[in-house]
C-alpha angles and dihedrals in degrees: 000000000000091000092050097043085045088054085047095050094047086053089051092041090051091055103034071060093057093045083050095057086033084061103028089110095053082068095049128142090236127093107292109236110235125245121285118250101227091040085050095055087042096059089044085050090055089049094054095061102050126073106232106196090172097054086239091151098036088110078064093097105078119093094243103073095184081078097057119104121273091017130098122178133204122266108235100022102032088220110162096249100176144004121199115188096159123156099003099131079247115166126157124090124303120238130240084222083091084079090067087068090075093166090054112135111169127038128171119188086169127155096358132098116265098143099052140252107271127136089228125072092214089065100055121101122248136235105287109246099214090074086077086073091065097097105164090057113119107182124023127180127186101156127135082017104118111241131139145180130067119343105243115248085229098084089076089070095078104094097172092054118127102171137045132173116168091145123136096039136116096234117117128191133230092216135338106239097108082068079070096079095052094082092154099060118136101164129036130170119173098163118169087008114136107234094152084126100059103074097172100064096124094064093048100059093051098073093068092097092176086044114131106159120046119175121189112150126145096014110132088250107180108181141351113234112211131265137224106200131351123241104171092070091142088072111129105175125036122183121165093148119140099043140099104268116145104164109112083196102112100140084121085063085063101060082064098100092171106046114124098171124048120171129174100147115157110023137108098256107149136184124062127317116286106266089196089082091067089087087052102102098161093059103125092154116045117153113171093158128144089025125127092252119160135180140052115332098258109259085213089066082069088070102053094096098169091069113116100156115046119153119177090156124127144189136228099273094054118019136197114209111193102171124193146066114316104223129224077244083088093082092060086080080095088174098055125135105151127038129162124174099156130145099022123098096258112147130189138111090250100144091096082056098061094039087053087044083057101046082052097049081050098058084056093068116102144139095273102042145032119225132203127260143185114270108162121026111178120166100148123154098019122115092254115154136188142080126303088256119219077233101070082072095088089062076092093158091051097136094172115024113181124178108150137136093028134119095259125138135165138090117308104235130242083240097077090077088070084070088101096165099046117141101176126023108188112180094150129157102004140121104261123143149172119063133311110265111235092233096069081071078059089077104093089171090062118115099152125054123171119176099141125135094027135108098247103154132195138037127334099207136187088264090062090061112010089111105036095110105163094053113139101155128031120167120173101156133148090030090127105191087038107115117186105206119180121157119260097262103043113138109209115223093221139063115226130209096187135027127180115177094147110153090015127125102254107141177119092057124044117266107255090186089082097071091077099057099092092168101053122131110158111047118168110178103150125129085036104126087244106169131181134015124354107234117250094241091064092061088053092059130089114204120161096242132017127178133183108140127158102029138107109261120152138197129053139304109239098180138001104208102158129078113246114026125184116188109143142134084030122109112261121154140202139339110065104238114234122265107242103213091242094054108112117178114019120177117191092160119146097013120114101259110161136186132032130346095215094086087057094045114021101057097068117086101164125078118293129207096207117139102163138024127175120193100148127135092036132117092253109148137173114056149311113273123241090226108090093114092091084062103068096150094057113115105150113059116174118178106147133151101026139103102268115156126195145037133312107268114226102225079075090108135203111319137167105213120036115177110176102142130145097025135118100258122151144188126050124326094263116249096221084068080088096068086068093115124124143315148190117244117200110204130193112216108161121003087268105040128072115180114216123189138152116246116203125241132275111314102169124041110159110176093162126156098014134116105262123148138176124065128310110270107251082212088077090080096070086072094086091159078072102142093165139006126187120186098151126145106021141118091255122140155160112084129303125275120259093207092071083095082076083071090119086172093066102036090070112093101235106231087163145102102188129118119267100280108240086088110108115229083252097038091116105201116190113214108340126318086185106088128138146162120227145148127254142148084012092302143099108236128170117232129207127157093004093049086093091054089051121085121175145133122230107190087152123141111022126083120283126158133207147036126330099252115243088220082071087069088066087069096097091156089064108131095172132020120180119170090137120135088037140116094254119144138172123056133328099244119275088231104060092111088076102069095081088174096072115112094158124046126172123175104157142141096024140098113254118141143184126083123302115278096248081225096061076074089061093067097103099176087053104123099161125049122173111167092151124143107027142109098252112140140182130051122335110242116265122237130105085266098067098038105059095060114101121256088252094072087061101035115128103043106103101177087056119094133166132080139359087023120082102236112074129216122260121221089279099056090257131121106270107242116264105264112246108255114214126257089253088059098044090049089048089048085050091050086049097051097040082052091055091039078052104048091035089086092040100053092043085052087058101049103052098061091034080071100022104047098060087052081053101050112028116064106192089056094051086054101054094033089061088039093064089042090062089042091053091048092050085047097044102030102008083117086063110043 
């Protein structure tokens, strides 16, 4: 932004000039001229009528009013020329007294609260339209003032005025035409004003022929009509960033000339890039980022040389996407100081470029001029590949340098540490290798160091950071033969705010360093091959998220006092710690926790903050407390793989995600499960602040492998938010509700590949909360990040009668369906070629019968067919999907025939009979078959010694065979002995 704020600076300073010759005389060497008497009591009455909490106006009390603060009178007359009151906390009504300074030029209202305080825009004052009757003002400002409503048609009245800012209000307009009798205009911001209804603004502003800063940013605009012709050529500075344009139909910008700043950041616009800007020469501020731009990055922007400001970058909601092959051309942009192009496809081995463009901007410097050099450098998320050139160490003004998320490998050089300067340094997810020179610790300047996801190698010793003392945020995860090793009683030289070493070699021993970084709040260290006791003073500190988890860390846990906690697959053991209230997301899971949950949950009375606890793969046992209701924010509950006994108490609440499978419950699956719907969470995130949002019903319940009975509640089917649904491997039975084609949850294609989404948008989540087992394709597979894209219902394994009911076939959205190893009879329905979603399909082991529905052939995501162990019958339907399945997935149905089974189909749909072999053949198939019962004893004979004997014979083998043995049961069954 620094070209366009400098465009903006040498506007203000061009008019606080031409206040300065306007009140020259008011500074004279002549007699001053006292106040005037009626301008005096106006200004008394104004002050009346505001409420002044910082005692700004307490010096208007004297008679001679030119001496009060914020006015300033006029030297010969004493006419009151200008009153300034910016930035003095003012609120209250303004008074219509004002009218009475008829020779007022300049008024600024700025940064107070003149429209009042109230939570609803239809509440705020407006503008007050007398100030359109002042027509000798010159420069008005209201913005930052507070006012609302509806902007008052009388500002256009005021023919002489050069400057107006009414930006950062919540005001809106009906139309524009009253702009039109402002001809003198030379400054406008109406920022965050709604002018969605006027749809000619355009137009309108076009007829501003002396107009060179136009600010329209934020303003709901929806379109740009066409222009003929352009009149406001003298404009110098454009920004209508932050709206809804989606026009890519810009040729009117080019007939700018003189534009210097163009910004239209943040909008929809699509297409390619405007190829009407080529001809703007003069462009040193053009920001087109987070757009919907497609297409080649232009080759003319390469000869704007007078750019110094260019950002194409994105984030994740609206995307660019510039795609090629970025050229060496780049470095012709010889002004350049700011340059973003992140987030978009663009490819190239451009870095020697830029560090060529810098050596060139260096040789610039001298004692008579300053040159331009490159400050921010951000390419992140683009296909760019090469090495990190020596060169790149003349950019010796880089303040940002982000180069994450690319295709770039190599060595770093010992030449990044002459960026002395250097803030953030970003080299993420790349393929960089080797070790990290010493002499990037030489970059005091440094706060921000990302070498995460690379294959970097070797120590990272004291020298490589002993004089990095700005540091604040250092992340080199996922580097996995990278090992930090640092003596017991180093004292780092910086204070971090955030760490991040997970899946770093920082063990065995705990890291003591830690215990000097007082101002820490994220700390990953997972993955780290820590080993023994936590020390006590950990246990004592509150960061907002800790993670360290898998590794083998020993010991209990005596208190949880951060937010998000993350200890799981370690090897902590009873008792369960205490829930402090503010503890958000706490994760347990695969540690050796034994006993009841009741001490965990039970002790706390007072309102709790959890929203997610994960306990699962423990030794809990006994069964589940009736207290949760002191737990009313929960909505994720994992407690999987224990011992758990019971039912399922009914203070458990309303929750989104229930994971209780393989466990020991009993009893019937309860009724009130039904009532998890949504909810609504407050959440408190400031003093002031409370965040309320509704967080939908129940989406995961997964009860597999225990020991329910009983029917499945039919009030299940309330829960139409339903994802996914696992029953497997119980004692349930009756028949299946029909109403399970309620299931709106499941019914929805998924074209997405977001998170489930009861996550706040500041619901931070380490790694992935979202974990579960389940069966598909005739597999068990654990699912993490894709587990929100899957749906699916498992019901296999209990006892369920019946038919399969035709509603299910409503669920197009199925990506699993497993009621295999039941009691189910009657057809598959006739419809199931209508859920397209399905990839995994199991009907097995029941008994169902009758012949296979031809669109279950028209599934063409269907990977995974088991149909064994009915009664179906006749032909199999024809179509490469069925086809290509193995015979297996159709065994046990004898009265089925077609491919890809062996036997084919007779006239009447039926398996042709076998065809009568003669007796030569069946005496030969009996030879054959005395010859293989004969050699059966022989060849197991062999075998065995030929295992065996060596073990007999042969000392040193036995010992290390039974050796092995004794390793493999401490391994498999060590927790139990």
């Amino acid at each position: 932004m620094e070209g366009y704020m400098r465009g903006v600076v040498t506007l203000l300073l061009y008019f606080l000039f031409i206040v300065v010759i306007e009140f020259s005389c008011c500074n004279g060497y002549g007699p001053k001229a006292s106040c005037r008497e009626e301008e005096r009591e106006a200004l008394l009455s104004f002050k009346k009528g505001v409420y002044d909490p910082s005692n700004t106006l307490s010096s208007w009390v004297s008679e001679e009013c030119c001496k009060w603060e914020g006015v300033l009178c006029h030297n010969t007359t004493g006419h009151v020329l200008q009153l300034n009151l910016r930035s003095n906390g003012l609120s209250g009504e303004i008074s219509s007294s004002l009218l009475h300074l008829k020779h007022l030029q300049y008024l600024d209202l700025s940064h107070n609260f003149f429209g009042g305080a109230s939570l609803y825009k239809d509440l705020l004052q407006s503008i007050p339209k007398f100030i359109g009757s002042l027509s000798n003002l010159r420069y008005l400002n209201l913005s930052h003032a507070g006012f609302g409503g509806v902007i008052p048609r009388e500002l256009g009245n005021l023919s002489k005025l050069h400057y107006l800012d009414i930006a950062h209000s919540d005001s809106n307009v009906e139309d524009l035409e009253w702009i039109s009798g402002l001809p003198f205009l030379e400054y406008l911001d109406m920022t965050y004003v709604n002018l969605s209804k006027a749809s000619n603004w355009l137009q309108v502003m076009n007829k501003l022929h002396s107009l060179p800063v136009l600010v329209l940013s934020s303003c709901e605009l929806l379109a740009v009509d066409p222009l003929p012709h352009i009149n406001f050529s003298s404009l110098l500075i454009l920004d209508l960033s932050e709206n809804d344009l989606i026009s890519s139909s810009f040729d009117w910008v080019a007939d700018l000339r003189s534009l210097t700043t163009l910004n239209l950041a943040y909008n929809q616009i699509h297409g390619q890039i405007p190829s009407g800007l080529r001809n703007m020469t003069s462009l040193k501020f053009l920001d087109l980022s987070n757009n919907n731009f497609v297409g080649s990055f232009p080759d003319w922007l390469y000869h704007i040389t007078a750019l110094e400001h260019l950002d194409f970058g994105s984030h994740e909601l609206r995307s660019n996407m510039l795609q090629g092959k970025l050229l060496n051309d780049i470095g012709n942009l010889s002004s350049i100081t700011y340059l973003d192009l992140s987030n978009n496809a663009l490819e190239g081995d451009i870095l020697r470029s830029l560090g060529n463009l810098c050596a060139f901007q260096l040789s610039q410097f001298s004692y008579h001029r300053q040159g331009k050099s490159l400050e921010f450098l951000n390419l992140r998320a683009n296909k760019l590949s090469g090495s990190f050139p020596d060169t790149l160490g003349e950019c010796k003004c880089l303040i940002q340098l982000d180069l994450g998320e690319n295709q770039l490998s190599g060595n770093l050089p010992n030449e990044l540490g002459q960026l002395k300067g250097l803030y953030l340094l970003s080299i993420d997810r790349n393929s960089f290798s080797g070790k990290i020179p010493i002499s990037l610790g030489g970059i005091s300047s440094l706060s921000y160091l990302n070498i995460g996801e690379n294959l970097f190698k070797g120590i990272v010793s004291e020298k490589h950071l002993a004089n990095l003392t700005s540091l604040e945020v250092l992340d080199a995860s996922s580097n996995l033969q990278l090992s930090v090793q640092v003596s017991s009683n180093w004292t780092p030289p910086f204070q971090l705010s955030s760490l991040d070493l997970g899946s770093c070699l920082l063990g065995p021993q705990f890291p003591a360093w830690l215990q000097t970084q007082m101002n820490l709040s994220y700390l990953d260290k997972s993955y780290a091959g820590i080993s023994g006791v936590t020390p006590a003073w950990f246990w004592t500190r509150s960061y907002f998220i800790v993670d360290q988890s898998h590794n083998q860390i020993i010991g209990n846990i005596p208190s949880l006092r951060s937010r998000y906690i993350y200890l799981g697959s370690n090897n902590f053991t009873d008792p369960l710690p205490q829930i402090l209230s503010d503890v958000r997301n706490l994760d347990l899971s695969n540690n050796v926790f034994r006993g009841s949950l009741s001490p965990m949950l039970c002790r706390s009375k007072g309102e709790n903050s959890l929203l997610f606890l994960d306990i699962s793969r423990n030794l809990l046992s006994g069964e589940l407390p009736n207290c949760w209701m002191h737990w009313r924010y929960l909505t994720r509950l994992k407690l999987d793989n224990n011992n758990l006994t019971g039912g399922i108490p009914i203070s458990m609440g309303s929750l989104n995600w229930l994971d209780l499978s393989e466990n020991e419950f009993t009893g019937s699956i309860p009724a009130w499960t039904g009532n998890f719907i949504g909810k609504f969470i407050a959440t408190r995130l400031t003093l002031r602040h409370v965040d309320i949002r509704y967080m939908p019903g129940l989406m995961v319940l997964l009860l597999r492998s225990n020991k329910f009975n009983g029917s499945i509640p039919l009030e299940l089917c309330h829960i139409d938010t339903l994802q996914i649904l696992d029953l497997g491997n119980n004692n349930l039975s009756g028949a299946i509700p029909r109403c399970f084609g309620n299931f709106s949850g499941m019914i929805k294609q998924s074209n997405s590949t977001s998170a489930f989404p009861f996550h706040l948008s500041y619901d931070i989540i380490v790694g992935s909360t979202d974990t579960a087992t389940l069966v598909m394709k005739g597999l068990q597979y654990e699912y993490d990040n894709t587990l929100g894209l899957l749906s699916g219902i498992d019901l296999s394994s209990n006892k369920l009668s019946g038919g399969i009911p035709e509603e299910l076939t409503s669920l197009h959205g199925l990506i699993f369906l497993n009621l295999s190893h039941n009691h189910l009879q009657g057809k598959i329905p006739v419809k199931i070629g209508a859920m397209t979603s399905l990839e995994s399909l199991d009907l097995s082991m029941n008994r169902l019968s009758g012949s296979i529905p031809q669109g279950m052939a028209t599934i063409s995501f269907l990977s995974h067919l088991n149909l064994s162990y009915n009664n179906l019958s006749g032909k199999i339907p024809s179509g490469t999907q069925l086809q290509g399945f193995s015979p297996f997935s159709f065994i046990g149905n004898p009265e089925l025939c077609g491919a890809p089974l062996t036997n084919d189909c007779g006239e009447d749909g039926k398996p042709e009979a076998p065809i009568p072999e003669n007796d030569g053949e069946d005496d030969s198939g009996w030879i054959d078959m005395k010859w293989f019962y004969l050699g059966m004893p022989w060849g197991f004979a062999v075998g065995f010694w030929a295992i065996f004997a060596p073990l007999a014979l042969k000392r040193t083998w036995r010992h290390a065979y039974f050796q092995f043995l004794d390793e493999m049961k401490y391994k498999r069954l060590g927790w139990c002995l």
